[in-house]
C-alpha positions in Angstrom: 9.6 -12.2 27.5 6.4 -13.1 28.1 3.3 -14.9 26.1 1.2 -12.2 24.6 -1.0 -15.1 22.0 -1.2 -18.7 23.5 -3.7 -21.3 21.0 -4.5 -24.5 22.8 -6.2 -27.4 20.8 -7.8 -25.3 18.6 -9.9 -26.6 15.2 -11.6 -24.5 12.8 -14.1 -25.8 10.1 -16.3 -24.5 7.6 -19.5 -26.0 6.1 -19.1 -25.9 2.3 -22.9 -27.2 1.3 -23.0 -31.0 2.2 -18.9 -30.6 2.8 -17.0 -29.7 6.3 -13.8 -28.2 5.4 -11.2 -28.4 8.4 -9.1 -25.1 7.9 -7.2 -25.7 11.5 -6.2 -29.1 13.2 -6.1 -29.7 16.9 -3.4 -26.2 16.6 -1.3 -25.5 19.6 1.2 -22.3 19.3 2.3 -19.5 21.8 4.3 -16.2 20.8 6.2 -14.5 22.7 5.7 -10.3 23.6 7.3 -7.7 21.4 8.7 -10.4 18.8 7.9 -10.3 15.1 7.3 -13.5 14.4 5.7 -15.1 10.7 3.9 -17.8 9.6 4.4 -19.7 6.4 2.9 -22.4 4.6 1.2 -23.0 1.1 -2.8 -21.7 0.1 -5.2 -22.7 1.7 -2.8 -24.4 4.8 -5.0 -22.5 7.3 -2.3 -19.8 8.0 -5.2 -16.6 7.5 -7.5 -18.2 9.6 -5.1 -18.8 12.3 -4.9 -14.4 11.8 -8.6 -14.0 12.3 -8.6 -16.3 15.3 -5.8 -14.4 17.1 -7.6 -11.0 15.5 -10.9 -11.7 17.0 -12.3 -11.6 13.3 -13.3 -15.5 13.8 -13.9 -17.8 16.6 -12.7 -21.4 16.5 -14.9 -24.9 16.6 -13.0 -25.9 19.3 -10.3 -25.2 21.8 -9.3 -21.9 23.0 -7.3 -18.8 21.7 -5.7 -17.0 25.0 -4.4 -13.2 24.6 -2.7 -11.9 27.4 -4.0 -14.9 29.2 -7.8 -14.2 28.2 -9.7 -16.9 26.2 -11.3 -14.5 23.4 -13.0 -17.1 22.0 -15.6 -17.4 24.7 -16.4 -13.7 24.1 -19.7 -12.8 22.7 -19.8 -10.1 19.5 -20.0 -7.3 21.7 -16.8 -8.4 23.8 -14.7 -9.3 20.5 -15.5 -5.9 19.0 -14.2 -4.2 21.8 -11.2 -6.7 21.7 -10.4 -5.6 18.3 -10.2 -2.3 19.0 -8.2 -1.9 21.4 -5.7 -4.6 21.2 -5.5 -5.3 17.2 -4.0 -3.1 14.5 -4.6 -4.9 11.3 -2.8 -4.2 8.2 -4.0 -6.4 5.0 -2.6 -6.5 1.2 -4.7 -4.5 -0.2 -4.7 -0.8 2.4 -8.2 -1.1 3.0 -7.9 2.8 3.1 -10.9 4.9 2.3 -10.1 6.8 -1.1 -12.0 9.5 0.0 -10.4 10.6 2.7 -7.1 12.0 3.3 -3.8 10.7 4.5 -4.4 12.2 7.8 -8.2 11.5 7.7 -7.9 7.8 7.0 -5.1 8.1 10.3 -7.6 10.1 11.9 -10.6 8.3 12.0 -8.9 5.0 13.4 -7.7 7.2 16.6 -10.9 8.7 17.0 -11.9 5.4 18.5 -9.4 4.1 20.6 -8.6 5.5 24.1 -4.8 6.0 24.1 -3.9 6.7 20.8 -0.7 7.6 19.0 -0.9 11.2 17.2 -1.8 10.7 13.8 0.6 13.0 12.7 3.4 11.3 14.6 2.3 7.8 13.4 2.5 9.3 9.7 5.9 11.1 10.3 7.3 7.7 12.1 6.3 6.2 8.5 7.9 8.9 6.4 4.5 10.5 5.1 4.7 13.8 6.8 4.6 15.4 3.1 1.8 13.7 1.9 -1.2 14.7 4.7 -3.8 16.3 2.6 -3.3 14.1 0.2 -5.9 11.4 -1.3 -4.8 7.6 -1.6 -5.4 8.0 -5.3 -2.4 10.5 -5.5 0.2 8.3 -3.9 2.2 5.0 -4.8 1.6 1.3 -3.6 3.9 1.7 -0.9 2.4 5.3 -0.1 -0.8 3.5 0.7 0.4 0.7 2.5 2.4 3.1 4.7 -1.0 5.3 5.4 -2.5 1.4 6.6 1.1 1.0 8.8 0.2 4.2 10.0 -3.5 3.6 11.0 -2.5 0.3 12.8 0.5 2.4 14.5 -2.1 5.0 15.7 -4.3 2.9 17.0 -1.3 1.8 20.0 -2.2 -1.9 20.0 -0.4 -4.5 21.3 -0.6 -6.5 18.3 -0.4 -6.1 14.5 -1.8 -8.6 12.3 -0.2 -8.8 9.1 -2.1 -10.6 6.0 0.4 -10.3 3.1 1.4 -7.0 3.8 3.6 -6.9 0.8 2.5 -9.1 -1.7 1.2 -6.3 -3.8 4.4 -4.4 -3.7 8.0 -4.5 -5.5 10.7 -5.6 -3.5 12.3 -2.6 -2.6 9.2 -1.0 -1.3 8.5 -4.2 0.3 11.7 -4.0 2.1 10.7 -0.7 3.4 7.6 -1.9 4.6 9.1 -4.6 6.8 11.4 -2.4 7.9 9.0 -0.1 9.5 7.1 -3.3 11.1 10.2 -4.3 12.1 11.0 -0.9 13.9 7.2 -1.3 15.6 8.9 -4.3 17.6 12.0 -3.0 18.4 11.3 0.8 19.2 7.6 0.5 19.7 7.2 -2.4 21.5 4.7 -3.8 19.5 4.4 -8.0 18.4 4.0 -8.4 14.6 2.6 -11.4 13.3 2.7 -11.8 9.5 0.8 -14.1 7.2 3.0 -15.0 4.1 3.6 -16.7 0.9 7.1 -15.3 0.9 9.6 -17.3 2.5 12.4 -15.0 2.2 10.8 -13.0 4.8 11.5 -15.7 7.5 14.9 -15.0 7.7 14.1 -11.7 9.1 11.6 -12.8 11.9 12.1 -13.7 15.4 10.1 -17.1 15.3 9.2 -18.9 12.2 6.0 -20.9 11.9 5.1 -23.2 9.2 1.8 -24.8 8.6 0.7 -27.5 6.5 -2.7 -28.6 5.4 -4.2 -27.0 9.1 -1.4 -28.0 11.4 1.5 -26.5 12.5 4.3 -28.0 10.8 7.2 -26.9 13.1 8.1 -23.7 14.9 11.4 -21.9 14.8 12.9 -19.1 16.8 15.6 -17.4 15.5 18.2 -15.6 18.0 20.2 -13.7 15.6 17.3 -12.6 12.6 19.0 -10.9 10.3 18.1 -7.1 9.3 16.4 -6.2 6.5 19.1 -5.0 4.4 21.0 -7.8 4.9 18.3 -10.1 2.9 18.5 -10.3 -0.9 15.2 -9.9 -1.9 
């Protein structure tokens, strides 16, 4: 396989009044192509912002941030927003799905905008919302809605998807399911999953495990035999 997301040396801090706040420590990290791979570690350990440097949603203070060998974060605002959209589907805790749109609206509007995207209908069929098109987000369950954000990212054909606590706001049976389908993006869509998480359980499931600490990266695992989904007692 080869390296999709390469970090070299890279810091991140905020300025917090009089206060600098170092979120991400002299950070080096590659992941592999078409792996699912997670990163754990307590609040505030730097673990989201180390999403929003590989998303293009941030830029570090120093070092570089290498996708498919380019250094995104020399690109200006113009260059990172066309990044986004075509190489990042993001899917965050809370859906971030318009509620007055559709199913298949919400799907539709993030293909609109992309050059080679996946049928909406065939990215909501591939989650198991084929039923549920005309519907609106307030008619449908938790996991409902984080399936129509699963979806949208699966539309938009990108080679990654950034996962912020996908399922922290779920039960753990629909959480399952959700995993599952991310899961199914790496091994039948080709796709590399990364996934931000409190839940450690989840690890067990992933092809490389990495855990930060207080902004660095505590150690990194790979797993050659994760185990499936059902397998995990959640």
């Amino acid at each position: 396989m080869s390296e999709i997301v390469k970090l070299r040396n890279v810091t991140k801090s905020y300025k917090i009044g009089e206060r600098e706040l170092l979120a991400l420590d002299h950070v080096d990290l590659s992941i592999e192509e078409g792996q699912m791979a997670v990163i754990l570690g307590p609040s505030g350990a730097g673990k989201s912002t180390l999403l929003n440097l590989i998303g293009g949603m941030d830029t570090p203070t120093g070092g570089e941030v290498l996708v498919r060998g380019e250094d995104i974060s020399r690109y200006d605002e113009n260059r990172l927003s066309d990044y986004r959209a075509k190489n990042v589907g993001f899917i965050f805790q809370f859906y971030n799905i318009l509620p007055s749109l559709t199913v298949l609206e919400n799907v539709e509007l993030v293909a609109d905008i992309v050059k080679d995207p996946v049928d909406p209908r065939k990215a909501l069929e591939a989650v198991g919302l084929s039923e549920h098109l005309d519907q609106f987000p307030g008619q449908l369950s938790g996991g409902e809605q984080q399936r129509v954000s699963i979806a949208r990212a699966v539309a938009k054909n990108s080679p990654l998807l950034l996962c912020d606590e996908p399922t922290g706001a779920l039960d753990s049976v629909t959480g399952a399911e959700v995993l599952k389908l991310l899961k199914n993006r790496c091994l039948e869509g080709g796709n590399t999953v990364i996934i931000v998480t409190h839940n450690s359980m989840i690890a067990d499931i992933a092809d490389t495990v990495i855990r930060v600490k207080n902004g660095k990266i505590e150690s990194v695992e790979h797993n050659p035999e994760p185990m499936s989904i059902d397998e995990v007692k959640w």
